[in-house]
BAKOL-899945 format. One line per 8 residues: number of its first residue (from 1); for each residue x, y negated, z of C-alpha. Coordinates in Angstrom, 1 decimal, m for minus. Example, Ala and Ser with C-alpha at 12.3 -4.5 7.8 and 13.67 -1.06 7.14 Angstrom:
REM BAKOL-899945
1 = 12.3/4.5/7.8 ~ 13.7/1.1/7.1
***
This chain:
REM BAKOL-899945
1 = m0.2/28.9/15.4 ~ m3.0/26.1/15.0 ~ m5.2/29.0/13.8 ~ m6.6/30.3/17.1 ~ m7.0/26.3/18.1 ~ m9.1/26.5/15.1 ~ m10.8/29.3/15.9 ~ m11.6/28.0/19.5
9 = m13.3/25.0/17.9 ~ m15.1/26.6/14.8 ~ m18.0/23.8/15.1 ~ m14.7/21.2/13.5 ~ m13.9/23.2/10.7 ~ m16.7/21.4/8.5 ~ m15.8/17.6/9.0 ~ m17.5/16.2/6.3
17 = m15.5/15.1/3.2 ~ m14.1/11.3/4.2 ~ m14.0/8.5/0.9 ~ m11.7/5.8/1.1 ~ m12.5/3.3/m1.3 ~ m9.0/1.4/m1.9 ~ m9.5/m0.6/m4.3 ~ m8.4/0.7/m7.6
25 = m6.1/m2.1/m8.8 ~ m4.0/m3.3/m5.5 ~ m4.5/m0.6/m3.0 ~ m2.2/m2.8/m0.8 ~ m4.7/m5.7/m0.1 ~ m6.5/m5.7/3.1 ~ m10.4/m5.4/3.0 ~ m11.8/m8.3/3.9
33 = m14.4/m8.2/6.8 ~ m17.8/m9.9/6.7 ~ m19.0/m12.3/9.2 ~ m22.5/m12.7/10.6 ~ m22.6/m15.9/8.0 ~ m21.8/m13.6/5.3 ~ m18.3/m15.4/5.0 ~ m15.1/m13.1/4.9
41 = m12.2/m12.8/7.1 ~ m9.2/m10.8/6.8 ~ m8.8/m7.7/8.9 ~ m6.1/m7.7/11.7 ~ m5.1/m4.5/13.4 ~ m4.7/m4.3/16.9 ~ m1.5/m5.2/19.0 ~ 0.8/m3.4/21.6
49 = 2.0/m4.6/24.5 ~ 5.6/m6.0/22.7 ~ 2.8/m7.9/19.9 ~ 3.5/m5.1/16.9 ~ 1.0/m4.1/15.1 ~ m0.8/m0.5/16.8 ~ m0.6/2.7/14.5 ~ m1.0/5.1/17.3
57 = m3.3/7.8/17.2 ~ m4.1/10.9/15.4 ~ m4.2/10.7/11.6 ~ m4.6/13.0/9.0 ~ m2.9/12.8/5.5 ~ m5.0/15.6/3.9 ~ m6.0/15.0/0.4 ~ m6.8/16.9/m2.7
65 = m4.5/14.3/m4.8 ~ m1.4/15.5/m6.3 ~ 1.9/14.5/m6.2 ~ 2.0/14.8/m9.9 ~ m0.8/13.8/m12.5 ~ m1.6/16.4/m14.3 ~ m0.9/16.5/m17.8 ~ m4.4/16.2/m19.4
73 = m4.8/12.9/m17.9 ~ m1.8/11.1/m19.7 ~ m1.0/7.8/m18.6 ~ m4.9/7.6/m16.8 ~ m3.9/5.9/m13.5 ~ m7.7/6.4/m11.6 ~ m10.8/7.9/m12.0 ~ m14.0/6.2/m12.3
81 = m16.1/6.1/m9.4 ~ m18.4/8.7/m11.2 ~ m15.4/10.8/m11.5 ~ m14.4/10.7/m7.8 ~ m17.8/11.6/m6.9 ~ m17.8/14.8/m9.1 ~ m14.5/16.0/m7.5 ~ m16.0/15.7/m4.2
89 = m18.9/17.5/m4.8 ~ m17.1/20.2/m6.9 ~ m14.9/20.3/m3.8 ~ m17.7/20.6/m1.0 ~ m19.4/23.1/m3.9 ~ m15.6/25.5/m3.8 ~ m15.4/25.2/0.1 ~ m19.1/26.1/0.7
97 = m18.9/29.7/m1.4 ~ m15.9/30.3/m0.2 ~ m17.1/30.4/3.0 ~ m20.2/32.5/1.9 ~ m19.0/34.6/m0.2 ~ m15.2/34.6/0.3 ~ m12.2/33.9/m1.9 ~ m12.3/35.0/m5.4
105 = m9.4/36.9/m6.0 ~ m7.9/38.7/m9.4 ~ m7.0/42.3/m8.3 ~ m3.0/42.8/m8.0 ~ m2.3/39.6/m7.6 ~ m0.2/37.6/m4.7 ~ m3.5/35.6/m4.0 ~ m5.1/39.5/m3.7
113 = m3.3/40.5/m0.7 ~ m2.7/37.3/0.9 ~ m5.3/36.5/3.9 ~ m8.1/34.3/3.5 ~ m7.4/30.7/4.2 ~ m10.8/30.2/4.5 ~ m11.4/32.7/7.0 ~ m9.1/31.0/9.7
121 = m10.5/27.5/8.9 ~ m6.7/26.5/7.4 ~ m8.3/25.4/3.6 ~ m7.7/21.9/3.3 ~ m11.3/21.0/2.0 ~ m12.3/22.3/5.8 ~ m10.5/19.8/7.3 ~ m11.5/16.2/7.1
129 = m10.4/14.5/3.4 ~ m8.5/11.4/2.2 ~ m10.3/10.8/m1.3 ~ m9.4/7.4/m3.5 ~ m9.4/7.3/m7.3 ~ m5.7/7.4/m8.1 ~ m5.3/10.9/m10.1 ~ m1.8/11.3/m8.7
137 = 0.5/10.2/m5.7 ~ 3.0/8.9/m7.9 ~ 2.1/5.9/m9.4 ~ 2.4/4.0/m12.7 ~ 1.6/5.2/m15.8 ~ 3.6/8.3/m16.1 ~ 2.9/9.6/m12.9 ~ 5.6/12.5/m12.5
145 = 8.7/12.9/m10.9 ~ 11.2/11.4/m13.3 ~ 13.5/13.8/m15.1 ~ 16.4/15.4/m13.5 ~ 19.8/14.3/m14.7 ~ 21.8/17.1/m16.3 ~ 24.6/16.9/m13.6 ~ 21.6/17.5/m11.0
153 = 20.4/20.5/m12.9 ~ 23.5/21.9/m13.1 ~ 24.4/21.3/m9.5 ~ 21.0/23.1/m8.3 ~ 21.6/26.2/m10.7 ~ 25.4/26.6/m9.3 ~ 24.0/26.7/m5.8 ~ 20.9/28.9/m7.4
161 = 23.5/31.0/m8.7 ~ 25.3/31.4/m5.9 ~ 22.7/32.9/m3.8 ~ 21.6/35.0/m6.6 ~ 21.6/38.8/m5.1 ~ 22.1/37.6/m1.7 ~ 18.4/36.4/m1.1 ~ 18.2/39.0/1.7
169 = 21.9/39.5/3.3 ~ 20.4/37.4/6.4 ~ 18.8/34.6/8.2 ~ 20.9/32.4/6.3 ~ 20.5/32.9/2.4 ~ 16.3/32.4/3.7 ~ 14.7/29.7/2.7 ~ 14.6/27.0/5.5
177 = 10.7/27.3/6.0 ~ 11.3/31.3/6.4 ~ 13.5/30.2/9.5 ~ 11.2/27.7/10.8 ~ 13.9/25.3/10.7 ~ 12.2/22.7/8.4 ~ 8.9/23.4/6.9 ~ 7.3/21.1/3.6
185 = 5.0/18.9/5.2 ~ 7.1/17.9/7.7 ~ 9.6/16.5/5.5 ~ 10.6/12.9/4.1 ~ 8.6/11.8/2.5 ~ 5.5/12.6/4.7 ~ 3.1/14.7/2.3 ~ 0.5/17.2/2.9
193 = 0.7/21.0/2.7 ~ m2.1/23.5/2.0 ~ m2.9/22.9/6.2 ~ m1.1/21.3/9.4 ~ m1.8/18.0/7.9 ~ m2.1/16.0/11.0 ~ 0.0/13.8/12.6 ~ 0.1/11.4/15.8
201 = 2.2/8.4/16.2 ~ 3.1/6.8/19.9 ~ 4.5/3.2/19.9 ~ 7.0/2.0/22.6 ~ 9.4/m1.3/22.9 ~ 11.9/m1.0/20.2 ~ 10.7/2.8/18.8 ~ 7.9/4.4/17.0
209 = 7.6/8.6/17.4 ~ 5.7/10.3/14.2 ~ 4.8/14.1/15.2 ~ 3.9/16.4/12.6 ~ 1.5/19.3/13.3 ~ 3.5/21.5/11.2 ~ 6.2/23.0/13.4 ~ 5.6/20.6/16.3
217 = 8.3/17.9/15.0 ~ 8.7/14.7/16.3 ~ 10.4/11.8/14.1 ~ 12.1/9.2/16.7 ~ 12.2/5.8/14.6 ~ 14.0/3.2/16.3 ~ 12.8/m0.5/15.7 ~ 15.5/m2.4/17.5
225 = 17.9/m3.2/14.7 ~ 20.2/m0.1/15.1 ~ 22.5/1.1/12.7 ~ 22.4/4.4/10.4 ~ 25.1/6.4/11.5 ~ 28.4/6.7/9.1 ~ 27.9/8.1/6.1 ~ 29.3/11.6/6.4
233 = 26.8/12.5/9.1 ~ 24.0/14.4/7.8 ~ 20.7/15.9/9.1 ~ 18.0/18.2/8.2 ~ 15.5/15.3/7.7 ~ 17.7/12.3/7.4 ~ 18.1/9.3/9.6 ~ 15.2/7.0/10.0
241 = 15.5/3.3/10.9 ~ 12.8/1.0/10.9 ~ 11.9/m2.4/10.9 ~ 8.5/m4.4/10.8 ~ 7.4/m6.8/7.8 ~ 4.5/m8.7/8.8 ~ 1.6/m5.6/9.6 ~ 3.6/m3.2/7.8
249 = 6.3/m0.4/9.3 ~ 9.3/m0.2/7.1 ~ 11.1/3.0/7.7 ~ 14.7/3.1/6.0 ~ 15.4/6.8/5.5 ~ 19.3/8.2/4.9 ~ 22.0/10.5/5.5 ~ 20.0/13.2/4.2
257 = 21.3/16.9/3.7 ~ 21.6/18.4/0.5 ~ 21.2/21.9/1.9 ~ 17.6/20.4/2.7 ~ 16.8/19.6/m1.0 ~ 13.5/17.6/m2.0 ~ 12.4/18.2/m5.5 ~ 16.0/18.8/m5.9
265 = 17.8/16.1/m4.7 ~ 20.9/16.1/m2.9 ~ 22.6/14.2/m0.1 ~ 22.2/10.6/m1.6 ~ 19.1/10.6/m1.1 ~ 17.0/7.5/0.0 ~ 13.3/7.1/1.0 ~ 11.7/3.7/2.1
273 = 8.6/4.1/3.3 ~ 5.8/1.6/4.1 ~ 3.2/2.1/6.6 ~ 0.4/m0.6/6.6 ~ m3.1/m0.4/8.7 ~ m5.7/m1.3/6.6 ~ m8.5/m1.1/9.0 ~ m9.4/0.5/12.3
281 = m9.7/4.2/10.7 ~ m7.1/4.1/7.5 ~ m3.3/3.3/7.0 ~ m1.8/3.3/3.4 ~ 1.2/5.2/3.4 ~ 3.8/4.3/0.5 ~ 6.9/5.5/0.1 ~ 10.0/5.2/m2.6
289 = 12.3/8.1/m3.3 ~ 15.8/7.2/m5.0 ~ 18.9/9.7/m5.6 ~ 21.5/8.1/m8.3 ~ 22.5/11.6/m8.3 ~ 19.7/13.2/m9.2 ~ 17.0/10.9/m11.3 ~ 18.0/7.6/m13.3
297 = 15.4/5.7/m11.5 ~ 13.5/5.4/m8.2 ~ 10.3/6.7/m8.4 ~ 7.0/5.7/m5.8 ~ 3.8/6.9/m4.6 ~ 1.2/6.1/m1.7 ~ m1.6/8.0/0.0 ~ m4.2/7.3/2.6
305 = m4.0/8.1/6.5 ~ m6.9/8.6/7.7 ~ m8.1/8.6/11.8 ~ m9.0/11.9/13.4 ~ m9.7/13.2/16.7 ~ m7.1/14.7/18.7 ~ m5.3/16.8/20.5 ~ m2.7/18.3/17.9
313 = m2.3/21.6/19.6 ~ 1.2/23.3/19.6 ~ 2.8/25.1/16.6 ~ 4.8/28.1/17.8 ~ 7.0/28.7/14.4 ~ 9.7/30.8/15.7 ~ 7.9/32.2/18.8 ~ 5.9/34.0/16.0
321 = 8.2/34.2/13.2 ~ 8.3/37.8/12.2 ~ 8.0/37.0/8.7 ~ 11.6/36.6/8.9 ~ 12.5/39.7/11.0 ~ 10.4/41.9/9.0 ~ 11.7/40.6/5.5 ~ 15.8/41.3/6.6
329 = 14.7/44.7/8.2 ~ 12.7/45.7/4.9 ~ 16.2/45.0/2.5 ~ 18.1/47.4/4.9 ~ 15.7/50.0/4.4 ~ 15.8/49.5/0.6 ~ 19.5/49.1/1.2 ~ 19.8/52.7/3.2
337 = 17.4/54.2/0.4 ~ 19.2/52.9/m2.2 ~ 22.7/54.3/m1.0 ~ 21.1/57.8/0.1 ~ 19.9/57.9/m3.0 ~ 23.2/57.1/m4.9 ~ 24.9/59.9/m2.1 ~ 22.3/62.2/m3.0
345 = 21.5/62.4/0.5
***
């Protein structure tokens, strides 16, 4: 796992904390560059050799915002600047004792016997930072996922339900991250985990490739006007087809799974994303999530990529996966206990 990359290369654990100052009313306007006459120009990104625009590179989509705003803040759509900078410095402030001092941990709990983060360079404030003053990823006033529609809820509890006493009967009642099949980060839409938050995207004529650190997954999207496949055809991580729009990379995302669930969705799900370079070191990701079955109305949110160095080194999920082994082997000896104790054996 990226841990002993990490550990190779201690001297990039500390990247300092990177601000990107979008501006706080249109985060979708390009900064303008100033000329030597003090005049501005707008920005233009780079072109490949079939005249798109050039997103490849490493980036990183790291950031301390979350998805949802939390509910102190009400309908507050941004900080102040003030604000921003206190988070950043109580941030740098958490990562720094951490790393002298160690985790603080209540005894007994999950957090208790759980490893360090810190300790393998894999907390998210040791890695290089996307900071803007939105206080969610969702934006809009309400900034939450809408509410789920009662025949949603009641399809996720029937399939809750269902699995109910079988958690641990084998690979297949696991959840899909315990298999190493699809892990969170590396889902659609593209947002970060508690590490593995880089990515690297390669450009040829008529495709664009998106690989995610986490679990070494690679997202062909084709760019030459190809259909979705029919409707009844569905994959893990949906069918992406994209188009461009001026600067921007539109990625049309369908024929989802619904065994592949996100935020409880199901397989009518349908994600536009939008990926615009807004300078040399930043691209504003936004994306739009709809599901008729599942919320009464699309909801949307945006967060900054931000340039990093590479390599992305490999992820070996599976090749190291005995989480997975050990759970199963665990509920037969509970199982074998259980029955010898019932036997009175």
């Amino acid at each position: 796992m990226r841990r002993f990359a990490y550990a190779a290369a201690a001297a990039e654990f500390f990247l300092a904390l990177s601000l990107i100052s979008l501006p706080a009313g249109a985060q979708q306007k390009q900064p303008q560059a100033q000329t030597a006459s003090g005049n501005a120009k707008p920005w233009a990104p780079a072109r490949t050799a079939d005249g798109q625009p050039n997103l490849q590179g490493y980036w990183t989509n790291n950031t301390r915002t979350p998805l949802e705003r939390p509910k102190g803040l009400g309908a507050k759509e941004f900080y102040t600047e003030e604000e921003l900078k206190d988070l950043i410095k109580r941030e740098k402030n958490r990562v720094a004792q951490n790393e002298e001092e160690g985790r603080p941990t209540e005894p007994g709990t999950d957090a208790d016997v759980h490893y360090d983060f810190a300790q393998f360079g894999l907390d998210p404030g040791q890695t290089k930072l996307s900071w803007n003053r939105r206080t969610s990823l969702i934006i809009g006033p309400e900034g939450t996922i809408p509410a789920m529609l009662p025949d949603a809820r009641k399809r996720n509890a029937e399939m809750a339900a269902k699995n109910r006493g079988h958690e641990f009967d084998g690979p297949e009642n696991r959840p899909l991250s315990a298999r190493c099949i699809v892990l969170g980060q590396e889902s659609v839409p593209l947002l970060p985990g508690g590490y593995n938050n880089n990515l690297q995207i390669v450009q040829g004529p008529g495709y664009v490739a998106i690989m995610h650190e986490m679990n070494h997954s690679v997202r062909v999207v084709p760019t030459n006007g190809s259909p979705h496949p029919p409707a009844g055809i569905h994959l893990w991580r949906g069918d992406a087809r994209g188009h461009w729009e001026g600067n921007t990379l539109v990625v049309d995302n369908t024929n989802f799974d619904g065994r592949n669930p996100f935020h409880g969705s199901g397989d009518k799900l349908h994600v536009i994303e939008r990926l615009t370079p807004v300078d040399q070191d930043t691209i504003l990701y936004r994306f739009t999530v709809e599901d008729p079955s599942t919320w009464d109305k699309p909801w949307t949110g945006e967060l900054a990529m931000t340039r990093v160095e590479g390599p992305i080194y490999e992820f070996a999920c599976n090749e190291g996966n005995y989480g997975l082994r050990n759970t199963l082997h665990g509920a037969r000896v509970s199982e074998e206990e259980a029955a010898a104790k019932k036997t009175g054996k």
